[in-house]
matplotlib code that plots the C-alpha trace (Angstrom):
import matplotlib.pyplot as plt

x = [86.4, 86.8, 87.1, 83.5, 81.9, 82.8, 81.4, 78.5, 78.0, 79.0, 75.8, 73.5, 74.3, 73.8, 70.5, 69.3, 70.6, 68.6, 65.6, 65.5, 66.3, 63.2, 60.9, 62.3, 61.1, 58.0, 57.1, 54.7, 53.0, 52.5, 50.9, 48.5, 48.2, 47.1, 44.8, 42.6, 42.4, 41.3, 38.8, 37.0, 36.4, 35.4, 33.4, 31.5, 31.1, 29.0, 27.1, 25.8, 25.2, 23.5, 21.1, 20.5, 19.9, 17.2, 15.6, 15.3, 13.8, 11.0, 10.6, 9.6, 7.2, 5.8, 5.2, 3.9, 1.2, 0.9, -0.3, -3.0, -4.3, -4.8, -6.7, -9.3, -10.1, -10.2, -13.0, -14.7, -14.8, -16.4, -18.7, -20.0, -20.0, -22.3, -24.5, -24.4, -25.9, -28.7, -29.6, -30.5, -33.0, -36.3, -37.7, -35.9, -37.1, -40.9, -40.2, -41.5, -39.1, -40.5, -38.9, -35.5, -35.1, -34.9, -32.7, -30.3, -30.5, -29.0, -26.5, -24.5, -22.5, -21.5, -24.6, -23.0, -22.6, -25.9, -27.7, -30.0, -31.9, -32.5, -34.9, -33.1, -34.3, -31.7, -35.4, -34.8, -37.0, -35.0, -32.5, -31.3, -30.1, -33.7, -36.6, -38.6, -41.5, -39.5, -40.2, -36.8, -35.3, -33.8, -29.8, -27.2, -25.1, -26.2, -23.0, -22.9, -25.8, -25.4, -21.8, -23.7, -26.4, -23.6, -21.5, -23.6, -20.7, -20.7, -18.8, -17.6, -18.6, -16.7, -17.6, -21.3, -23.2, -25.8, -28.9, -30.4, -27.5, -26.3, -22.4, -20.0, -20.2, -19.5, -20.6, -20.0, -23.4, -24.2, -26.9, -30.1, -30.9, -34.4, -34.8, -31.6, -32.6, -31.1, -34.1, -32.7, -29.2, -28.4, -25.7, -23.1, -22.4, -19.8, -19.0, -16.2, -13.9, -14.4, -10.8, -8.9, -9.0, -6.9, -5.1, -4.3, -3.2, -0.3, 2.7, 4.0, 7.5, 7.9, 7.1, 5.5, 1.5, -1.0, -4.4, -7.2, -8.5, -10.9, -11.3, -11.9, -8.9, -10.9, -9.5, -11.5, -9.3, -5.9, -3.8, -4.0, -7.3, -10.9, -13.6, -12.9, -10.2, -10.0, -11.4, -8.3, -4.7, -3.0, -0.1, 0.3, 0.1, -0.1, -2.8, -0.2, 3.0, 0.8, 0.3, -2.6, 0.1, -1.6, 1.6, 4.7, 7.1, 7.9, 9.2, 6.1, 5.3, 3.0, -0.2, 2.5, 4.8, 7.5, 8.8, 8.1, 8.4, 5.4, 4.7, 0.5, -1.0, -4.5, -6.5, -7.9, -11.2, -12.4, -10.0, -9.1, -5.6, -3.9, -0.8, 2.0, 4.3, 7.1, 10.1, 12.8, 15.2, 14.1, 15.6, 18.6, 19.8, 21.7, 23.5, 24.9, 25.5, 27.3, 29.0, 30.5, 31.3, 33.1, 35.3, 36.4, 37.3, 38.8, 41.0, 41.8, 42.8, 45.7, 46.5, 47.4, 49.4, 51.8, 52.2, 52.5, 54.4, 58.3, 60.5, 61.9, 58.1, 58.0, 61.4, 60.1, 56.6, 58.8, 61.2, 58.7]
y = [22.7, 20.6, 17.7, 18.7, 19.5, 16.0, 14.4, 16.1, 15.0, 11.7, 11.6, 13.4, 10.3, 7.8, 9.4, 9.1, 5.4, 4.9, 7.0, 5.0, 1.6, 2.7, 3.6, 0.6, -2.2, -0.5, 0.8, -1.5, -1.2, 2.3, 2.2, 0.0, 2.0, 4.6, 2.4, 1.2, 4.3, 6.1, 3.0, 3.2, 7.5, 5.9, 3.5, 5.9, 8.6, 5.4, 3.8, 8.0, 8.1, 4.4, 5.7, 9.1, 7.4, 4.6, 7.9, 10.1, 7.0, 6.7, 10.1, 10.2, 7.1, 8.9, 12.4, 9.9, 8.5, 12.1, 13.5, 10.4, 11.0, 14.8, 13.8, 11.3, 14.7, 16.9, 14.4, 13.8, 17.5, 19.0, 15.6, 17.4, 20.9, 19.8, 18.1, 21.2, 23.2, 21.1, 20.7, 24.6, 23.7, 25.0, 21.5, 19.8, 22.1, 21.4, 18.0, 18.3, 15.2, 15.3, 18.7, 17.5, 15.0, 16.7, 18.9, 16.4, 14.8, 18.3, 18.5, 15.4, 16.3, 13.4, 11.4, 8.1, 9.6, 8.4, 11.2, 9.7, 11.2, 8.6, 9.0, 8.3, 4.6, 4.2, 4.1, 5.8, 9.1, 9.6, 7.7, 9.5, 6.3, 4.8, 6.7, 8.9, 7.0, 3.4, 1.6, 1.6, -0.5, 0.2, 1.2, -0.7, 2.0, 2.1, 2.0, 5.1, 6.5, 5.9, 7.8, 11.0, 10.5, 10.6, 13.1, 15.3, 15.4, 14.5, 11.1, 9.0, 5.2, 2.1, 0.0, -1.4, -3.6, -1.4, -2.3, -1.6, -2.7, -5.2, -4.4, -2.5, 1.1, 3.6, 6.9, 10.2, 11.5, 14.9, 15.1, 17.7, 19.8, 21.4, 23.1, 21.8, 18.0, 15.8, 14.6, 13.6, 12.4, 13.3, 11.1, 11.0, 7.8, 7.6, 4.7, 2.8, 3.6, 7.2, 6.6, 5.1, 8.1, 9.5, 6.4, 6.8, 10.3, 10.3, 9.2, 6.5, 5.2, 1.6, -1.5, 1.1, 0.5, 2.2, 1.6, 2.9, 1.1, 1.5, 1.6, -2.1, -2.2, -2.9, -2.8, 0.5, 0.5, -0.6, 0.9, -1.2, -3.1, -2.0, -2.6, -3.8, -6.1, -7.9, -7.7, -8.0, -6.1, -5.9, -7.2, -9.4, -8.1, -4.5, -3.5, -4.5, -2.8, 0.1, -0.1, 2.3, 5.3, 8.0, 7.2, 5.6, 3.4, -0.8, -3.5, -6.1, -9.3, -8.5, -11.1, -11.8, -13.0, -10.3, -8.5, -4.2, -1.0, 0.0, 4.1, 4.8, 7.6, 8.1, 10.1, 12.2, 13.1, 9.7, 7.5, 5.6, 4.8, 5.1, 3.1, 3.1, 0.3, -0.9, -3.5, -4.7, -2.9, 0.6, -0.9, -2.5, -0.9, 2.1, -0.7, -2.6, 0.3, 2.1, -0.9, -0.8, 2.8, 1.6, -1.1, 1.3, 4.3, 1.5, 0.4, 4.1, 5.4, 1.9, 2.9, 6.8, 5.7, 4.3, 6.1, 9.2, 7.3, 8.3, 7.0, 4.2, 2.9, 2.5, 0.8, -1.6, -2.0, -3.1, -5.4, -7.0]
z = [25.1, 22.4, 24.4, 26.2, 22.8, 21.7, 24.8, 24.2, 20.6, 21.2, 24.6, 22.0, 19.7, 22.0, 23.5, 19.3, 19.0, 22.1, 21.4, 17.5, 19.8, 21.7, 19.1, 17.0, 20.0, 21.0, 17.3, 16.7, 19.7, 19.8, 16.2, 17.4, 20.5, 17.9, 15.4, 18.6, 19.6, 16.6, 16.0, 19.5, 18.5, 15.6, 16.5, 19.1, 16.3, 14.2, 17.2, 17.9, 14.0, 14.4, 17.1, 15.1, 12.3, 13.9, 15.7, 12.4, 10.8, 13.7, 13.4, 9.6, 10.7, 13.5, 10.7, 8.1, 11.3, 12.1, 9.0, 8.2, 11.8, 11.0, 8.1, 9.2, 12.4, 9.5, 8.0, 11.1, 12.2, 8.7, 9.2, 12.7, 11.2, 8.8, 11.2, 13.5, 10.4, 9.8, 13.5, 13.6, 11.1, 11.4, 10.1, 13.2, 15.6, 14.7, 13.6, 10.1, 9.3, 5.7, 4.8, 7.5, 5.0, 2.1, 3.5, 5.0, 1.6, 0.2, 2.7, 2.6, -0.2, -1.3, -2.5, -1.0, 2.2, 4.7, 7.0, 10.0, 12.8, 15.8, 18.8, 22.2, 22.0, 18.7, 16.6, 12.5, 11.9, 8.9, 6.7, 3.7, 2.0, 1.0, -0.1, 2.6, 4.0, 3.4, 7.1, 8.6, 10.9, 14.6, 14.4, 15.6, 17.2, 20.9, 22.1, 20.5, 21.4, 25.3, 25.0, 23.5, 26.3, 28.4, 27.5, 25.6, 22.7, 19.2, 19.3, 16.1, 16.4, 16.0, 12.9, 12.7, 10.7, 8.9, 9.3, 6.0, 4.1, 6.2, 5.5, 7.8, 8.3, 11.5, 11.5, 13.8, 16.3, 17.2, 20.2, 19.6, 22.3, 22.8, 25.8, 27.1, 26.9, 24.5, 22.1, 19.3, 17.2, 14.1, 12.2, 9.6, 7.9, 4.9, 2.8, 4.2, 0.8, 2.1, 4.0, 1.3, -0.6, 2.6, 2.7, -1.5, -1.7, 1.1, -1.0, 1.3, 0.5, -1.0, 0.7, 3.3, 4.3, 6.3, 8.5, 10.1, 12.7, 15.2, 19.2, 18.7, 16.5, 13.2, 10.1, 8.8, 5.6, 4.6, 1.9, -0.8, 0.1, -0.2, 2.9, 6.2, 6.0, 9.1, 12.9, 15.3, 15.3, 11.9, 13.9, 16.4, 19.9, 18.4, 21.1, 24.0, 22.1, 22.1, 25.9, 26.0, 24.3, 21.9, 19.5, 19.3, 17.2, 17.8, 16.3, 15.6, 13.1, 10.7, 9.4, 6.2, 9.5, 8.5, 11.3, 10.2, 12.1, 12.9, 13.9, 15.3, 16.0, 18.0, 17.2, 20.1, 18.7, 17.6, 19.8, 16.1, 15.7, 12.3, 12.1, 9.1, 9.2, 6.9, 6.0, 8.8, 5.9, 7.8, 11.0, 9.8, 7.0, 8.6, 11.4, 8.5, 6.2, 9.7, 10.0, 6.8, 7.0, 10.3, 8.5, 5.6, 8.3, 9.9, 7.4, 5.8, 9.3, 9.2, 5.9, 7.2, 10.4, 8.9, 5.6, 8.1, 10.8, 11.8, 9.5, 12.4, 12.5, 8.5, 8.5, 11.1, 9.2, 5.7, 8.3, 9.8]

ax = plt.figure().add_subplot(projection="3d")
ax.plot(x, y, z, "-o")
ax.set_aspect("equal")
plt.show()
């Protein structure tokens, strides 16, 4: 017996000296085995945090677009309300355009804010901005004009070159029905810096901008500007990014040649698109910071292996 039981402490011994042999060869293997392992989870983990990250920050873009967009409607729609009011007046229906002008003149509100009534033919009955009786010019918005003939909707306009004061201006139409034929259309025409106050009182983040521009991709107003800054995209080949899309997010070059994100919105009531747009830092900032995040994981889960490793693997690590 005591011959077996030292057989079999001596084969327990040997199957430890090979077992530490083993570990001791293929020691250094296995820990890396175990650090490229760990880094690929790792690395997965940071490219799904990457591409949550770049998401979130297209979302906040897209909310920012969002919000602008519901503010220009909310404009536009109290714009038609208010011409919807003064079309049931009893001035309007007998065409006493004396008395509609004084009440249009009471109804805009805001005393730079323009009221007109135009016959079919685009000709001025009424134009709220110069005295009643001043001879008045024909409109420019026919475009405008033909879209109400043909749909029988209010519409909003793209900019226009007023014909009184001969600067840029758009407007929003209502058609008049009497009898259930379109006779006249009344229109709303605010100044141009009417939008920068929506523009102004959205706290966008730094380095961050904003526009409103029309179907034509005018420059209504630009956070930070006054007036219409520019005809054409703010960006180059923005109208072909946006590829006919109500909204989305894309990379572009900006007229400062910088490359921004850019989030737009369009608007379904007036077919304007609002766009928001800043620095490349929104689209790079969380790969790099990711990748540090990688590099220090990197190193701490190294750092753990071996403090944690089998005593064979740390005698190796200080031998080698």
């Amino acid at each position: 017996m005591k011959v077996m039981r030292a057989e079999g402490s001596t084969g327990a011994q040997m199957l430890d000296t090979a077992g530490a042999l083993v570990l001791r060869e293929r020691g250094p293997l296995l820990r890396w085995g175990m650090v490229v392992s760990c880094l690929l989870v790792a690395g997965f983990i940071l490219i799904f945090f990457v591409v949550a990250e770049q998401r979130n920050t297209q979302h906040r873009a897209l909310q920012m677009a969002g919000n602008l967009t519901r503010d220009v409607d909310q404009f536009f729609e109290a714009a038609i309300t208010t011409l919807q009011a003064l079309a049931k007046s009893t001035a309007l229906a007998t065409e006493d355009f004396a008395s509609l002008y004084e009440e249009a003149r009471q109804a805009r509100g805001d005393a730079d804010v323009v009221i007109v009534l135009l016959a079919l033919n685009g000709k001025q009955l009424i134009n709220t901005r110069v005295p009643w009786g001043t001879p008045l010019p024909q409109h420019g918005v026919i475009h405008a004009l033909e879209a109400i003939k043909k749909t029988g909707r209010p519409q909003v306009t793209n900019v226009f070159i007023g014909p009184i004061t001969q600067q840029p201006a758009f407007g929003v139409g209502v058609p008049i029905f009497k009898d259930g034929e379109l006779t006249y259309v009344l229109g709303f025409s605010p100044t141009i810096g009417r939008f920068l106050t929506n523009l102004t009182k959205h706290a966008l983040p730094t380095e961050w901008s904003a526009a409103v521009l029309d179907r034509n991709d005018v420059v209504v107003a630009r956070s930070g500007t006054s007036g219409v800054v520019a005809k054409g995209p703010v960006f180059a080949a923005t109208a072909q990014q946006r590829n006919g899309k109500t909204e989305g997010v894309f990379v572009a070059t900006d007229l400062q040649d910088r490359t921004v994100l850019v989030a737009h919105v369009r608007s379904e009531l007036s077919g304007w698109t609002i766009s928001v747009w800043g620095p490349r830092s929104a689209i790079g900032t969380p790969f790099w910071r990711s990748w540090q995040l990688f590099a220090m994981l990197g190193a701490t889960l190294l750092a753990l292996i071996l403090l944690f490793a089998p005593a064979p693997w740390r005698r190796d690590a200080r031998g080698s």
